[in-house]
Steps between C-alpha positions, in 0.01 A plus 500: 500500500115488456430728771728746266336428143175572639564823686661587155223411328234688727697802473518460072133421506450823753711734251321335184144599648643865567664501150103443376427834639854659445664581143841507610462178688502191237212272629632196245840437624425494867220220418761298290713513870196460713392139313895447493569543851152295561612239295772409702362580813139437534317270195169599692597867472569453096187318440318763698671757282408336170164483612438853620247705243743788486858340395351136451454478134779714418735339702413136347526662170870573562618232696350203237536716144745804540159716398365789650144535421351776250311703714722459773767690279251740400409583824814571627610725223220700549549507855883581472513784200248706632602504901839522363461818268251699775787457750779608219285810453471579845895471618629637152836451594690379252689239669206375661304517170736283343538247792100500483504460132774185485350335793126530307714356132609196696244389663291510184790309300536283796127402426492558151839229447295185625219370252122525561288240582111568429398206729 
């Protein structure tokens, strides 16, 4: 069962890296699973996680307060709108549009719903 929480977790962490580089790809929820999975299957792999510079600080953030840090909310909304209304310009198909439009509205109540932490 290890074996299995870790190649889950790999594979999260693998899609949350992409998801930094991707709009449509939620980087946040696939690092929730990633320290998850490693949680239960590898307590090296979830300190090593915590640790990391990129996801480190955030991650503790969550896990200990149920915060998501200022900037890191700022970041990603500036990240997300932007990305997300270039690529709504360029298909303008309506259905798309509107799939591109809901997807960008919940992530950014996703992030805005949990409370900030300035630490």
């Amino acid at each position: 069962m290890k074996l299995f929480f870790n190649i889950v977790g790999a594979l999260a962490l693998l899609l949350a890296i992409i998801g930094i580089f991707l709009p449509l790809l939620p980087t946040t929820p696939f690092l929730l699973l990633a320290s998850a999975c490693f949680l239960r299957g590898s307590k090296t792999m979830h300190a090593w996680l915590r640790q990391t510079p990129l996801f480190g600080k955030i991650l503790t953030e969550f896990e200990e307060h149920r915060t998501i840090p200022v900037r890191a909310k700022i970041i990603a909304l500036l990240m997300i709108w932007p990305s997300m209304l270039f690529s709504m310009y360029m298909v303008q198909r309506l259905p798309l549009v509107i799939m591109l439009f809901a997807i960008a509205v919940g992530v950014s109540f996703y992030l805005l719903r949990f409370p900030s932490s300035i630490r």
